[in-house]
C-alpha positions in Angstrom: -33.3 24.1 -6.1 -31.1 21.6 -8.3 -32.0 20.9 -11.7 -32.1 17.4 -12.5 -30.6 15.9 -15.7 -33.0 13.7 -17.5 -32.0 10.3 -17.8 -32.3 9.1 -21.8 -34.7 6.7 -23.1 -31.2 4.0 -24.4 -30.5 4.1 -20.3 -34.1 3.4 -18.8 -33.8 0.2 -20.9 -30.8 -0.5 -20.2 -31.8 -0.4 -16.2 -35.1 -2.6 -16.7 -32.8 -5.7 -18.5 -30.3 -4.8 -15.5 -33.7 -5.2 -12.8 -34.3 -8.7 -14.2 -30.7 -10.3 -13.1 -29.9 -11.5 -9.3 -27.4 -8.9 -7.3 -25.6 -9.0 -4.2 -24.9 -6.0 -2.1 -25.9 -2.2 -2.4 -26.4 -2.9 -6.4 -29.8 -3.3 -5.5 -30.2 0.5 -3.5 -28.3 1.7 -6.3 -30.8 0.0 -8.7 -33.5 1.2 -6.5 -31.7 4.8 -6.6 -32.1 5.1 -10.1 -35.2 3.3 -10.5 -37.4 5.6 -8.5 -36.2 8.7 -10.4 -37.0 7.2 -13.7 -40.3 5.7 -12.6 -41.5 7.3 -10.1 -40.0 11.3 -10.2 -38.8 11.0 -7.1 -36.6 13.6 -5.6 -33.3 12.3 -4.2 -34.2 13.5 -0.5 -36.9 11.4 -0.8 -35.2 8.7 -2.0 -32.5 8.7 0.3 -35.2 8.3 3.3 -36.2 5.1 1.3 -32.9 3.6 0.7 -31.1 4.6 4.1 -28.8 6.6 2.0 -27.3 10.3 2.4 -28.6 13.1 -0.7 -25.2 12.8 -1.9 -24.5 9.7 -2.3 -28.2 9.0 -4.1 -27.3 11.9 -6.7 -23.8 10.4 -7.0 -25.5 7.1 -8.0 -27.4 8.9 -10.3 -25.1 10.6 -12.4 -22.9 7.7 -12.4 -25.3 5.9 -13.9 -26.4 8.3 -16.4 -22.3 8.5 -17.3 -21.8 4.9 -17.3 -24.9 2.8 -17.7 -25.3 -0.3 -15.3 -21.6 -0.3 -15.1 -22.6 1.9 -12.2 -24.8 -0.1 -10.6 -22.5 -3.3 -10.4 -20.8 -4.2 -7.2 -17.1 -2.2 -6.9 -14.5 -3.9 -5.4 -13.5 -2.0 -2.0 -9.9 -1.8 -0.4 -6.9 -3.1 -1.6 -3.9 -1.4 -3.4 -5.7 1.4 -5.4 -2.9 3.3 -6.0 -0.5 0.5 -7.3 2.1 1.0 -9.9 2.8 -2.4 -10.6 0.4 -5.9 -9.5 2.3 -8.6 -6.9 3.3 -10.6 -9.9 4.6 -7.8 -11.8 6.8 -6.5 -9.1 8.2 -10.4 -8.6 8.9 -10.6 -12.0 11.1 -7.6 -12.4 12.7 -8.0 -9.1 13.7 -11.3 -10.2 16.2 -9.4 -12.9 18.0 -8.5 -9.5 17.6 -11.5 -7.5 19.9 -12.9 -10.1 22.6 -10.5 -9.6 22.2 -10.7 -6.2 22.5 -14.6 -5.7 25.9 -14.1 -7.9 27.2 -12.2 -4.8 27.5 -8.4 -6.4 26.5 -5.8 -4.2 22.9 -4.5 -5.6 22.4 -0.6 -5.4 19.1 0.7 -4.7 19.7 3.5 -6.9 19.9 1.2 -9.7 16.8 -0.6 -9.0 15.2 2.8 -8.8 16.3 3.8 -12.0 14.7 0.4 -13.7 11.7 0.5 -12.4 11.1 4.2 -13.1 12.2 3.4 -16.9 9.8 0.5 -16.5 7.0 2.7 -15.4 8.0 5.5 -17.8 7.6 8.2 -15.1 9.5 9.6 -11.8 8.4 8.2 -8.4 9.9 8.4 -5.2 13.1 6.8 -3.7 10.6 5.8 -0.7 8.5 3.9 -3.2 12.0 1.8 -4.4 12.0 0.8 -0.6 8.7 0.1 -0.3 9.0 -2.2 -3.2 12.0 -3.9 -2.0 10.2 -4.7 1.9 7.3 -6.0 0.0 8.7 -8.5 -1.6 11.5 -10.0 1.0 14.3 -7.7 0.5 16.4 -6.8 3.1 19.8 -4.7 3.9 22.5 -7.4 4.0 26.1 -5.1 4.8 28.8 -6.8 5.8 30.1 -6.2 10.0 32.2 -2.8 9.6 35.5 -3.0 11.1 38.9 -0.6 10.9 41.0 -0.4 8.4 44.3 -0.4 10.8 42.6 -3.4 12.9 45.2 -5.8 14.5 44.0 -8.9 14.7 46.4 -10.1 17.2 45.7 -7.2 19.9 42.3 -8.0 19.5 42.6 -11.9 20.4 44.7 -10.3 23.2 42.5 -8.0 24.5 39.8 -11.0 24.7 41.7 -13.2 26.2 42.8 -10.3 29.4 39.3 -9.7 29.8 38.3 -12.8 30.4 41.0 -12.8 33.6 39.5 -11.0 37.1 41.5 -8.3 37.6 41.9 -7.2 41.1 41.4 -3.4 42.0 43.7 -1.7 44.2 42.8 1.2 46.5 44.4 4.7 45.5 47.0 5.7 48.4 45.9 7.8 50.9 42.1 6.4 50.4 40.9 3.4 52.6 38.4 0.8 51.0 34.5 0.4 52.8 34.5 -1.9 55.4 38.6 -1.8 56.3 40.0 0.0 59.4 
């Protein structure tokens, strides 16, 4: 059987000014999480059955709350870009430094935008993450159409020029077309 930490004295009041104000959401069966506990003793399998809840996220609840006060209990934003390095505006703003460049019609190197953002950042990320960045905000690959050194220009108009013409295709010797006797 688990032993349950007691919640203090500076908390409980805490969560009866919290249980006067108007929440949206699950703040309230987190509320109602805590709130039987203190109040009422109850056991977190029984509270789950109350609240609709699994044990584990009840006792979750709970300990958060006893960490963190009602700070716990508020809404929490779900979703989104958890894991960001940088906001939308921030990665705008310093891919503006290069936009400059850019625009001026120099040839901008990945690696080098790499190697200011991870100065920026103050650690190493991946080259993936550089890409990633890059797609986010608009960036594309712009490469000039590759062509051969030793290209002729003239052969080239030539060749465009014969193949534009039907040519007409001669049997070998010794074979007879379909159709001909």
């Amino acid at each position: 059987m688990r032993i349950s930490t007691s919640i203090p004295m500076e908390r409980i009041a805490e969560l009866e000014a919290f249980r006067k104000e108007k929440w949206p959401g699950d703040e309230f069966r987190r509320y109602l999480c805590v709130w039987l506990r203190a109040e009422s003793g109850m056991k977190p399998c029984e509270i789950a059955r109350a609240v609709g809840w699994h044990t584990t996220t009840v006792r979750t609840t709970q300990q958060d709350f006893i960490k963190h006060g009602v700070d716990a209990l508020v809404e929490r934003r779900r979703g989104g870009r958890n894991r960001e390095l940088m906001t939308p505006e921030e990665e705008k703003l310093f891919l503006d430094g290069f936009a400059e460049q850019a625009g001026a019609g120099s040839i901008l190197v990945v690696t080098a935008v790499h190697v200011a953002l991870e100065s920026q950042l103050g650690r190493k990320i991946a080259q993936s993450t550089t890409y990633r960045i890059l797609k986010r905000n608009g960036w594309r690959k712009v490469v000039p159409r590759p062509f051969h050194p030793k290209r002729n220009p003239e052969a080239a108009e030539a060749f465009k020029k014969g193949a534009t013409q039907k040519r007409s295709v001669k049997p070998k010797p010794g074979r007879q077309r379909r159709g001909s006797s």
